[in-house]
C-alpha positions, -999 to 999 in steps of 0.1 A, spaced: -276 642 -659 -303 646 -690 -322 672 -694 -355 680 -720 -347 712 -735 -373 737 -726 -402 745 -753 -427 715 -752 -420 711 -714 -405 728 -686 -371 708 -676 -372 674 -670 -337 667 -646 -332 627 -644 -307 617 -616 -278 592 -620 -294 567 -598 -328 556 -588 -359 539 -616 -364 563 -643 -399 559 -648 -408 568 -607 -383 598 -612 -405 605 -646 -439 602 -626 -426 619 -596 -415 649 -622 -449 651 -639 -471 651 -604 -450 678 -594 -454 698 -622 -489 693 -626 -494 704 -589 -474 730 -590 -495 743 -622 -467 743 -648 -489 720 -665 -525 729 -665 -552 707 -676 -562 697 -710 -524 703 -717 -510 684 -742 -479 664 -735 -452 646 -758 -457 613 -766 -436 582 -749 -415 581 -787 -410 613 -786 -398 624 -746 -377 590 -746 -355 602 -778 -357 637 -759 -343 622 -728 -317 594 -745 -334 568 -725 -356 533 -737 -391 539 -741 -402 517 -720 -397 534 -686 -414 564 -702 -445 543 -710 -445 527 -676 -445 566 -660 -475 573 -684 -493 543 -674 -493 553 -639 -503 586 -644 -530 567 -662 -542 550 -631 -537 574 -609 -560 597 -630 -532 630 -635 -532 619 -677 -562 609 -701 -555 598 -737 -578 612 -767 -583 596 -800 -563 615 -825 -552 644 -800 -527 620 -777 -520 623 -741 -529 649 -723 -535 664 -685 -564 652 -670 -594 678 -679 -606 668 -642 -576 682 -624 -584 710 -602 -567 741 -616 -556 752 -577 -545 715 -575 -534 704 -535 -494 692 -539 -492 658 -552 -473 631 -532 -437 622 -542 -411 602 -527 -387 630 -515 -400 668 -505 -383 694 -519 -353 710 -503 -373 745 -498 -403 722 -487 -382 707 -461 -370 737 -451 -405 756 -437 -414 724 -425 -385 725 -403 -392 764 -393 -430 758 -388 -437 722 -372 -470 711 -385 -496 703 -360 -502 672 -343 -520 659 -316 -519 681 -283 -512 645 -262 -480 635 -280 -466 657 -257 -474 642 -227 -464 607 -243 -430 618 -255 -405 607 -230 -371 630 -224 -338 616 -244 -330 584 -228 -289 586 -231 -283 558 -211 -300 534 -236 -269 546 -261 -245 521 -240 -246 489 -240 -221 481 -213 -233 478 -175 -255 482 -162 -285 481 -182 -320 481 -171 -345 454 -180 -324 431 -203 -320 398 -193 -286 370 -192 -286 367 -228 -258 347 -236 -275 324 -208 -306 316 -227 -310 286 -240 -307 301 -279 -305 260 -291 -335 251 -273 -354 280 -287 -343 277 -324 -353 239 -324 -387 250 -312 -388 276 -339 -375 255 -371 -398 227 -360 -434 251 -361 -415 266 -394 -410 235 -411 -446 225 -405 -466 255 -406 -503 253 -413 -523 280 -431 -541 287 -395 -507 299 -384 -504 322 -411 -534 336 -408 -547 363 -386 -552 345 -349 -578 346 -320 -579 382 -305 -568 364 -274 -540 344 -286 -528 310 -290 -553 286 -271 -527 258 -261 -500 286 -250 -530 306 -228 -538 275 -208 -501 267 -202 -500 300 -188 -530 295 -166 -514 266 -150 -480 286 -142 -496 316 -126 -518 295 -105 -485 273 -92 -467 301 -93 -481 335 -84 -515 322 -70 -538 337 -100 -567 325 -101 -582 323 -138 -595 303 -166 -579 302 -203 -606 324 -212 -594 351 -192 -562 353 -203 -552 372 -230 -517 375 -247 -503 401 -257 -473 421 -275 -452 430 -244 -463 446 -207 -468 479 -227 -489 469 -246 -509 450 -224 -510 485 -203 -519 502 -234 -549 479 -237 -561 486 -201 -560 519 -210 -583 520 -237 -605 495 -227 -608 513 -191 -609 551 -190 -621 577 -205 -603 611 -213 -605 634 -181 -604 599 -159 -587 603 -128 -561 578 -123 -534 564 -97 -501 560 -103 -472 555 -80 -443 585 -71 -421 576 -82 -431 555 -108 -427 534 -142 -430 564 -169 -446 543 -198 -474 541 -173 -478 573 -179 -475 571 -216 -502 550 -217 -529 572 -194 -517 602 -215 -523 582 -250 -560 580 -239 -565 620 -224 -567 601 -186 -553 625 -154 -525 608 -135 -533 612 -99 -494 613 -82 -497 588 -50 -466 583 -29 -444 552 -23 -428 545 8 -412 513 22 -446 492 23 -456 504 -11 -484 526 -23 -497 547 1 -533 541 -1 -550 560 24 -531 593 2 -547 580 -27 -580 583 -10 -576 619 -1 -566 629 -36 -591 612 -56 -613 589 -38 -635 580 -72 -604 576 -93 -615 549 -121 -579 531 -118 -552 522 -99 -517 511 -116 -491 493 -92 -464 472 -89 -468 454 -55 -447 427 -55 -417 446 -63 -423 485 -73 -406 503 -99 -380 518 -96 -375 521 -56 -383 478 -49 -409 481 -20 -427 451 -16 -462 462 -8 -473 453 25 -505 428 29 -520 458 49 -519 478 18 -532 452 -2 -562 446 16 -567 485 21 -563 486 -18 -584 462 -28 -612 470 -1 -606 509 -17 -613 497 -50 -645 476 -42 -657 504 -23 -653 526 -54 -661 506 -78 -624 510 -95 -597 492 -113 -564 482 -102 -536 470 -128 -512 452 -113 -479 452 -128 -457 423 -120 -429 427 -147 -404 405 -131 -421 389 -99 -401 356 -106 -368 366 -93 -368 367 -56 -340 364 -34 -354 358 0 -380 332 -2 -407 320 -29 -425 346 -49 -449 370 -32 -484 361 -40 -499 383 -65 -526 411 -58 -550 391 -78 -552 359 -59 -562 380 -33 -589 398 -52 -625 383 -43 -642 410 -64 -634 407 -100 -613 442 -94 -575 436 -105 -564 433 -144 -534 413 -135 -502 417 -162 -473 400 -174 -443 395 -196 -419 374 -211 -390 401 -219 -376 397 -185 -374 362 -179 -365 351 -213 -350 378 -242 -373 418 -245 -374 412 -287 -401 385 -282 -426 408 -273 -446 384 -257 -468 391 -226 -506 382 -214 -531 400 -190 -554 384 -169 -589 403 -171 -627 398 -151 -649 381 -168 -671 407 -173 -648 430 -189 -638 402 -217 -657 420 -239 -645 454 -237 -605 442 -235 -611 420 -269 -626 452 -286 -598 476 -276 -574 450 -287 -588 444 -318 -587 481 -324 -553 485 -316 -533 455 -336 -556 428 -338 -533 397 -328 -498 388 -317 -474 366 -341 -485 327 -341 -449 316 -349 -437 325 -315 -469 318 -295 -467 283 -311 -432 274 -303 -431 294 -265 -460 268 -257 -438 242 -265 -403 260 -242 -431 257 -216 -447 223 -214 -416 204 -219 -401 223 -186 -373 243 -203 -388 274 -193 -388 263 -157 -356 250 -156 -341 283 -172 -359 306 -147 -345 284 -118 -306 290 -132 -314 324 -139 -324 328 -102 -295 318 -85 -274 336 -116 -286 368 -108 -286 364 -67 -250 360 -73 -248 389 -94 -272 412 -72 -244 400 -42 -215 409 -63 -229 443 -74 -237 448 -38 -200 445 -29 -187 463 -54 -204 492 -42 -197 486 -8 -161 482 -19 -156 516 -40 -187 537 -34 -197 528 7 -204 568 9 -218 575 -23 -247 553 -30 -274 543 -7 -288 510 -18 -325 506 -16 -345 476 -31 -321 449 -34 -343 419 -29 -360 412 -61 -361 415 -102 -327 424 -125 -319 459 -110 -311 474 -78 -317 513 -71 -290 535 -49 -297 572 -39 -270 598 -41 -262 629 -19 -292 654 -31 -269 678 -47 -256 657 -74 -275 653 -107 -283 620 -115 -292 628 -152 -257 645 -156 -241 618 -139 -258 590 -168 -247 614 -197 -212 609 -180 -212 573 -178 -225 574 -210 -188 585 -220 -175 561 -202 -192 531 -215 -217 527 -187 -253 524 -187 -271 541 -157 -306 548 -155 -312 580 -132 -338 580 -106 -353 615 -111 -371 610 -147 -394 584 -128 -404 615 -105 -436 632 -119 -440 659 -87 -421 688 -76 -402 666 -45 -377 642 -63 -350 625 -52 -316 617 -73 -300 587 -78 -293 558 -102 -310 525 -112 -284 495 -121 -292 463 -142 -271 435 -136 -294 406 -147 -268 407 -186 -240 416 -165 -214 392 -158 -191 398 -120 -160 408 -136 -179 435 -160 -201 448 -128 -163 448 -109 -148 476 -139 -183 491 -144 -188 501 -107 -156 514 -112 -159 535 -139 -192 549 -120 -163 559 -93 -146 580 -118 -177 597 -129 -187 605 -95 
């Protein structure tokens, strides 16, 4: 430690480690903030503090300089260096790059303001995530994706980047990888669409995030199902909109309740073809009621179908959009299920009509996803990889749904009650109403298992407990011990 004896300057303390001349600049903005130096004050010269200090002079003369630029010193002929003249004597606290201690400490006591709907973003601590044993929700057969495939893909748009790839993209996304898209929905899920309407974007969130903005208004009424996926909720709350609760029961969304809470609601978010977190496929009764309901208001539905490609007893339920015959669903998708969640990859299907509208609140909010990926995901699709890995991954997890199943039947026949079984990566079972289901996950937490409680997804005063079980990166002897250890926390 060095230290400037008092006299000229107040102490100068240099630490053992980090650049001398940022420790030097931090030290003077301080000071001058702080008003123990005022303006017009003269300071020693760059000789002078470095012989003062034992260090080179050159640090010294790079702190000076940017002091220079930043406008805190000015330089006279014949007089030296000096506090800038212009530096308000009640000056506001210079930035640094740590606080002070005693700083840090009333922040700490007196939390500075922010914005009143952070609150109703912020999501309760999410101990489950803190295991990465079973069962796991959302996260796909990792060490079943084709990682050579992909890294081929990859090193081949690498090696022969052009400068339109490194660049800021189209708003919308990659043109080729849009229109391969297209194509799959319409085989697949019966969308109906052109490239134009589709739009990528960076993961379902966001794509809900986007609706959001581009289709309420704060105070907008909107529906959302009970129980629910709770970064729906994030995103009505990130734009001021009022989540109207609507219930789910075995056929889905119950419309007609919808109605008689808010009949002029501006939105709609569901997940028909397999809802989060109970797995009700909604009926085609619903649908129709849903989408007449929406016509007749002049509303929006977003249609959620985060993982609509795994389906146990037949093909894949037609979307809610195909059905659509008045421009009134925003349709959305993802990759993170079907191939790894760190792509952050999705798209959303939008009218025509609102084209406009969806570009400008994307724009707004990060502009365009990453080419690189875009580029070499188009590629994973039209040479048929990503078909043939959804068709191994189907028959993967239906064994692993059936051997979850068991398990529980096996070691748990009078705890859990399974419900939605038939579709995506996860499976929900109720428990007996006096057992907490968030007490249970900090439990099997401990014990190196990852369970997802059934309550948080509840926004009303009726909920029901019980837990939510990945098994899609779970392998049968892991779900075997993992329903297990669930016994013993039970």
């Amino acid at each position: 430690m060095k230290r400037l004896p008092t006299g000229l300057l107040p102490s100068i303390a240099l630490e053992d480690s980090g650049p001398i001349y940022q420790q030097l600049a931090d030290w003077f903005r301080r000071a001058i903030a702080e008003g123990r130096l005022r303006p017009g004050q003269r300071v020693p010269s760059t000789r002078a503090l470095a012989g003062e200090l034992g260090v080179s002079r050159l640090p010294v003369l790079s702190a000076y300089e940017l002091l220079h630029a930043e406008g805190y010193l000015e330089s006279f002929s014949g007089a030296g260096t000096c506090v800038a003249a212009a530096i308000p004597h009640e000056a506001p606290p210079a930035p640094t790059r740590r606080l002070p201690r005693v700083v840090a400490a009333s922040a700490a006591l007196a939390p500075r303001p922010v914005a009143a709907r952070v609150a109703a973003m912020a999501s309760p601590p999410q101990t489950w995530l803190k295991s990465q044993g079973a069962f796991r929700v959302g996260v796909p057969a990792l060490d079943h994706f084709p990682h050579a495939v992909w890294s081929r893909l990859l090193s081949r748009h690498a090696r022969h980047v052009g400068s339109d790839a490194l660049i800021y993209g189209d708003t919308s996304g990659h043109a080729p990888l849009r229109e391969a898209i297209v194509e799959y929905l319409a085989t697949v899920r019966a969308v109906h669409a052109d490239t134009a309407q589709l739009m990528i974007t960076s993961g379902a969130q966001h794509g809900l995030q986007i609706c959001a903005h581009a289709l309420l208004d704060p105070g907008d009424r909107a529906w959302v199902e009970e129980p629910g996926y709770p970064s729906a909720h994030q995103a009505l709350a990130a734009v001021g909109a009022v989540p109207v609760l609507v219930p789910v029961d075995a056929d889905g969304m119950d419309v007609a309740t919808g109605v008689r809470r808010a009949p002029t609601a501006r939105l709609a978010y569901v997940t028909p073809s397999h809802q989060f977190p109970l797995g009700a496929t909604m009926s085609a009764a619903r649908r129709i009621e849903l989408l007449q309901w929406a016509a007749r208001a002049g509303s929006w539905i977003v249609e959620d179908d985060y993982d609509s490609e795994y389906r146990y007893g037949g093909r894949p339920i037609t979307a809610l959009q195909g059905l659509d015959t008045d421009a009134r669903v925003i349709y959305v998708g993802t990759f993170s299920k079907v191939l790894f969640p760190a792509l952050r990859l999705g798209y959303l299907v939008v009218p025509k009509d609102l084209l406009p509208a969806f570009r400008a609140a994307r724009d707004a909010l990060d502009t365009c996803s990453p080419m690189l990926p875009q580029r070499a995901l188009h590629d994973f699709i039209r040479e048929g990889h990503f078909a043939r890995h959804i068709r191994r991954m189907r028959m993967l997890y239906a064994a692993r749904r059936a051997a979850l199943q068991a398990a529980i039947r096996q070691h748990l026949p009078d705890a859990l009650h399974v419900v939605g079984a038939e579709a995506g990566m996860q499976l929900t079972a109720l428990l007996a109403p006096e057992l907490d289901d968030i007490a249970l996950s900090r439990r099997a937490t401990q014990a190196g298992v990852s369970i997802r409680p059934l309550s948080p997804c509840y926004r009303g005063e009726t909920r029901c407990s019980g837990v939510i079980l990945g098994y899609g990166n779970v392998d049968e002897d892991a779900i075997e011990e993992g329903v297990k250890r669930l016994r013993e926390c039970l």
